[in-house]
C-alpha positions as CSV (number, residue, x, y, z in Angstrom):
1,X,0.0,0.0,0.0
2,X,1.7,3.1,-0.5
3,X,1.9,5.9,1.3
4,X,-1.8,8.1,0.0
5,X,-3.5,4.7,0.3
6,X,-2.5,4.5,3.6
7,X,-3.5,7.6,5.2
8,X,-6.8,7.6,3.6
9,X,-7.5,4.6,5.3
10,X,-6.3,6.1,8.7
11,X,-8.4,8.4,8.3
12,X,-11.1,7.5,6.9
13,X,-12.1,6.6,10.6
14,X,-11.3,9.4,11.7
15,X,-14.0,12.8,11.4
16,X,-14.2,16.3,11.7
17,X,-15.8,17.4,15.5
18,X,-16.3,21.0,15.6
19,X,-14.5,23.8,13.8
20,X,-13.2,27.8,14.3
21,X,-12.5,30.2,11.9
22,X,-10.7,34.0,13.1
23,X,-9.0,36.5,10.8
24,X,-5.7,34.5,10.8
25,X,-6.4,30.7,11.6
26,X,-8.6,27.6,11.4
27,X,-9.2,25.9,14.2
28,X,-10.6,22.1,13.7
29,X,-11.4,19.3,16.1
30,X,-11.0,16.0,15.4
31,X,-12.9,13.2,16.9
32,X,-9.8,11.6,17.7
33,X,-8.9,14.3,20.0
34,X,-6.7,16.2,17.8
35,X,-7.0,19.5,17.8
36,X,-5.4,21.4,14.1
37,X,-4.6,25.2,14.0
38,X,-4.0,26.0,10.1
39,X,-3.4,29.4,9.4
40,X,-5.5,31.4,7.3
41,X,-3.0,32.4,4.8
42,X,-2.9,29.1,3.4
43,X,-6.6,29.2,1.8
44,X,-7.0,32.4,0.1
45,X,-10.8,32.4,-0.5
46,X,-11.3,31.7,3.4
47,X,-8.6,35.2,4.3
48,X,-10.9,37.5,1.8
49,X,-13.7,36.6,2.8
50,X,-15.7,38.6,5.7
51,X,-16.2,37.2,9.4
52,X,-20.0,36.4,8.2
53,X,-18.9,34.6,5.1
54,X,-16.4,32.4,7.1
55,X,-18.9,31.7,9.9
56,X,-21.3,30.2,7.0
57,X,-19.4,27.0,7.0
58,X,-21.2,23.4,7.6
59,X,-19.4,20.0,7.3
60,X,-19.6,17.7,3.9
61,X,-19.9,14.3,3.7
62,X,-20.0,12.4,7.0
63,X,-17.7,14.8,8.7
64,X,-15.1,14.7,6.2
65,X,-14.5,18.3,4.7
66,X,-15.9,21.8,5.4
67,X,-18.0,23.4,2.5
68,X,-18.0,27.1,2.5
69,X,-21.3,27.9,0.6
70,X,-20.5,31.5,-0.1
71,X,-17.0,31.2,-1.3
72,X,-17.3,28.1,-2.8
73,X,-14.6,26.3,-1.0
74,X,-13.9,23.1,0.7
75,X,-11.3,21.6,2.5
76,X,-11.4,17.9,3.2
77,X,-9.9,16.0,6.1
78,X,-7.1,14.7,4.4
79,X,-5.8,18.0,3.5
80,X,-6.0,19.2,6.9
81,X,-4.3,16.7,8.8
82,X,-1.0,16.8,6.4
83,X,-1.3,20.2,6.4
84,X,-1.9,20.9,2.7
85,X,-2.8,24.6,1.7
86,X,-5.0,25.2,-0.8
87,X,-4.0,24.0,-4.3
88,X,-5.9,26.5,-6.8
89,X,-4.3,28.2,-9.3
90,X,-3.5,31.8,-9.3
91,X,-5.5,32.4,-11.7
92,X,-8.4,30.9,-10.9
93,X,-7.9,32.5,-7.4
94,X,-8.0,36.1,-9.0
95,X,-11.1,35.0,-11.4
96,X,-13.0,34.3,-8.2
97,X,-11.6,37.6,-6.3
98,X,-13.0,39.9,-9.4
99,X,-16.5,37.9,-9.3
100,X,-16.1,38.3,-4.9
101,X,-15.2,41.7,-5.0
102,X,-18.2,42.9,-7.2
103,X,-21.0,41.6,-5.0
């Protein structure tokens, strides 16, 4: 099994319990009794959005990811325990900041 095959199947077990979002981290409980602090900076939709639009989260799947309605992002379980940042492109980032900034 390699090494992605393996972790999936750590965590698959393994859910998301609560979460917190301020202007420079996210906070996220795990049910394992992990606690993850991620900062901000690494998910660019989450650190333009406003305080309201980053409370507006709810979990996806069976606790597996957090879905952002109004900024259309979502950040699985996976990506937070090995700490990945967001992996959109640049310029999709700055499509999505010209469509978020004209509302």
């Amino acid at each position: 099994m390699d090494g992605m095959s393996f972790l999936t199947a750590k965590t698959h077990r393994i859910t998301i319990k609560d979460g917190r979002i301020n202007d420079d981290s996210l906070t996220v409980d795990l049910t394992d009794g992990r606690t993850i602090l991620l900062p901000l900076a690494w998910y660019p939709r989450l650190i333009h959005a406003t305080q309201r639009e980053r409370d507006n989260w709810r979990f996806i799947g069976a606790n597996e990811g957090i879905h952002w309605p109004d900024l259309d992002e979502d950040i699985s379980i996976e990506n937070l325990i090995v700490g990945k940042p967001s992996g959109e492109s640049q310029h999709s980032f700055e499509q999505w900041l010209k469509r978020h900034s004209g509302k």
